[in-house]
C-alpha positions, -999 to 999 in steps of 0.1 A, spaced: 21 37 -2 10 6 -21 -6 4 -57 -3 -23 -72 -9 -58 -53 3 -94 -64 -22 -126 -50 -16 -155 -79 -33 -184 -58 -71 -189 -67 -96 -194 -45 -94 -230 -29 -54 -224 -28 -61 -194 -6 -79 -209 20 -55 -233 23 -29 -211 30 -51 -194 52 -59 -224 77 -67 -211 109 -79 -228 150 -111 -219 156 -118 -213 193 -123 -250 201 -83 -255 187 -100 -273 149 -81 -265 120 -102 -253 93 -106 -229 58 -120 -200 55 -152 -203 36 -159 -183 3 -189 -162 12 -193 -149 -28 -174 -156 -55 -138 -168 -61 -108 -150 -67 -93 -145 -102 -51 -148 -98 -34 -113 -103 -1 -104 -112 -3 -65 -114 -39 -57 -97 -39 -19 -96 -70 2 -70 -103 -7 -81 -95 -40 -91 -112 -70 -75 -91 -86 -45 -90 -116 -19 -105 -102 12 -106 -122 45 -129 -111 81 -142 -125 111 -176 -126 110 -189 -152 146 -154 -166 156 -152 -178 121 -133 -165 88 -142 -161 53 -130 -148 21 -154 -127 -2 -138 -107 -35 -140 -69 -29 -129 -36 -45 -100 -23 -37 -104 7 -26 -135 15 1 -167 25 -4 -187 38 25 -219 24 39 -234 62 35 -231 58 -5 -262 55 -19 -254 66 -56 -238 48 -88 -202 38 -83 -188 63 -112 -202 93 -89 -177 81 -64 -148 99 -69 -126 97 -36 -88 73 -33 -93 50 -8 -70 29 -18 -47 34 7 -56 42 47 -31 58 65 -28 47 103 -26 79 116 -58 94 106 -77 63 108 -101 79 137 -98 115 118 -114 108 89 -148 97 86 -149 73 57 -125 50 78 -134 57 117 -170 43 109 -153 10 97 -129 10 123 -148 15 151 -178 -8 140 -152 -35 141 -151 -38 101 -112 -49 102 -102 -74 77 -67 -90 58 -57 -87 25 -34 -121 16 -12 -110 -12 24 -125 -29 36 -91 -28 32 -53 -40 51 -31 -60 68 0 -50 87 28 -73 115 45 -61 106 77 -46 142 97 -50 135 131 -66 152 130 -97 160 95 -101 147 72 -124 114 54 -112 123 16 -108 98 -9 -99 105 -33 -71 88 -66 -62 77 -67 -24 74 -97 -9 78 -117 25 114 -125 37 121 -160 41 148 -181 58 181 -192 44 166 -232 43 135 -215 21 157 -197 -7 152 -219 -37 161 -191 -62 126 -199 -83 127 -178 -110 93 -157 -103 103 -159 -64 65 -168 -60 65 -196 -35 74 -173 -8 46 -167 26 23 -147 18 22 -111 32 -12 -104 54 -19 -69 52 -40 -51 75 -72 -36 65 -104 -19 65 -140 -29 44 -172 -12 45 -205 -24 25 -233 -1 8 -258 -3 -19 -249 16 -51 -284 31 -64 -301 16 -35 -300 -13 -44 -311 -45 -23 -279 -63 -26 -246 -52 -6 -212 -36 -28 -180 -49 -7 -147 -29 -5 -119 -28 13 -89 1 16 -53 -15 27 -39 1 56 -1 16 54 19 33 78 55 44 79 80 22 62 106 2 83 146 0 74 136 -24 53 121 -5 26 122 36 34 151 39 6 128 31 -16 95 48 -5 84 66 31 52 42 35 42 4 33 13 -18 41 5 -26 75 18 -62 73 3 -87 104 27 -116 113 18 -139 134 -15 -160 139 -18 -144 173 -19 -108 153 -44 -119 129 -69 -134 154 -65 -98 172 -72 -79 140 -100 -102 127 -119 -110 159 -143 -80 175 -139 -99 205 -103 -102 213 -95 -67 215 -112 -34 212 -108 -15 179 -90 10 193 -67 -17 214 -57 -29 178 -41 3 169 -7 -10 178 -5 -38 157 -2 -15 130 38 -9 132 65 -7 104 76 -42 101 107 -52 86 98 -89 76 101 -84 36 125 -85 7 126 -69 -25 139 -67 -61 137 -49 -89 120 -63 -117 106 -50 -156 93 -19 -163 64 -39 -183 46 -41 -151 43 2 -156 12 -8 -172 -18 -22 -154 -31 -40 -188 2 -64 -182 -12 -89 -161 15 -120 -164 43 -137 -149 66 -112 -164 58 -86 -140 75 -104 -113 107 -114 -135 139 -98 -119 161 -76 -134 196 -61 -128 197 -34 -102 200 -1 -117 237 9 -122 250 41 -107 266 60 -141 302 74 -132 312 110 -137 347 114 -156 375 138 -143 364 160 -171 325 162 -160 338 171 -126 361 199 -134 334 218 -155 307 207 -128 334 231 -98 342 254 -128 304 264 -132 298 266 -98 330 287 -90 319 307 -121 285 313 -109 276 346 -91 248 363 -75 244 399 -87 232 428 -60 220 458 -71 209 488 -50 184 518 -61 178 538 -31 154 532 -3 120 514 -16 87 539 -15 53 526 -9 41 503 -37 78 497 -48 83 464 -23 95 426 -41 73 404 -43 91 388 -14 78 419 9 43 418 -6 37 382 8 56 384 39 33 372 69 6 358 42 -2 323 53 10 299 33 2 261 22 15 230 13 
């Protein structure tokens, strides 16, 4: 999935990265509708984040929560209790909290440096990567944060509501994911929904260029990004610092010696399943096994 996001630049350094044509072919910046954005090295859900929509053929940035709020929410933020961090694609029209976005053409881009992802291997030890955007072999400079790279745009949903009725609106936002690409399902089975070209962005953002439902498709495993691993300071969301994105050696696989292996056969040739018999069962005297034959089960 994704749970921790990386966005560095502040405010005015955003919208410059996030020039855009307006439809008469001007270059411009998005315009910061409230507030700025505060740089973030390890920004876990809830935390504020750079949100960009179309609102009128134009684009602007507003700071939102991460993680969605619906327009029906009328209470205090602490009785809100649902993860919406995360959206998956595939329900987006199933579940309420996200189809009313969706289809009321509420889409919007979350610019980020990068995310981090733990190793999801049952068993193994949980290793935080860096995620970020692949770049060519001329852009490489080896900088030591690996920070100067294109920012990923990921795909996303926001909704406004008043908290306590208030008169004022509460932004939020939820980042999309769907399944990961061969660039990352070693690690984990989801990413963000990553947008890469202008063309993508202007269909996302823009009511008008497609309809929501058209847009489903953008929303595709890309494999555009790179990754390393990096210190397991960034475990904690109070670390909020360049040294979450330093890198560190990849893990090492530990070899087994000729004398771990022979006792690793010896207990499995060793090992062996004991059958006993009593006569036929009566009634009452079934396993467990029996008694919960043809019970439905869940998962």
């Amino acid at each position: 999935m994704c749970g921790r996001l990386v966005c560095v630049l502040e405010g005015q350094n955003l919208t410059v990265r996030c020039q855009y044509r307006d439809n008469s072919g001007n270059i411009k910046k998005p315009e910061w509708e409230s507030g700025y954005h505060v740089p973030g090295y390890n920004l876990p859900p809830t935390s504020q984040i750079p949100v960009l929509y179309g609102k009128m053929g134009q684009r602007f940035f507003r700071s939102m929560r991460w993680g969605l709020v619906p327009s029906t929410h009328t209470k205090s933020l602490r009785e809100f209790n649902l993860s919406t961090h995360n959206c998956c694609s595939e329900t987006i029209l199933e579940r309420p909290i996200y189809s009313r976005a969706f289809l009321k053409g509420q889409r919007c881009v979350i610019p980020a440096d990068g995310f981090f992802e733990w190793n999801s291997t049952k068993g193994a030890e949980k290793i935080p990567y860096f995620v970020h955007k692949s770049r060519g072999k001329e852009d490489k400079t080896g900088d030591k944060h690996d920070i100067e790279h294109p920012l990923l745009m990921i795909a996303g949903l926001y909704d406004k509501c008043r908290l306590n009725n208030e008169d004022s609106f509460f932004y939020s936002a939820s980042v999309i994911t769907v399944s990961a690409s061969s660039s990352i399902n070693w690690l984990h089975h989801r990413m963000p929904a990553l947008l890469e070209t202008e063309e993508e962005i202007q269909q996302w953002l823009h009511t008008g260029a497609l309809k929501s439902k058209d847009t489903l498709p953008l929303l595709s495993p890309r494999v555009c990004i790179d990754l390393y691993p990096v210190s397991k300071v960034v475990n904690s969301v109070y670390i909020n610092s360049p040294a979450c994105l330093e890198k560190t050696e990849p893990p090492k696989k530990r070899k087994v010696n000729t004398l771990e292996k022979f006792f690793s056969k010896k207990q499995k040739t060793d090992s062996t399943v004991e059958v006993s018999f009593s006569g036929p069962k009566t009634k009452g005297e079934g396993s467990e096994e029996d008694a919960n034959r043809g019970k439905p089960t869940t998962s």
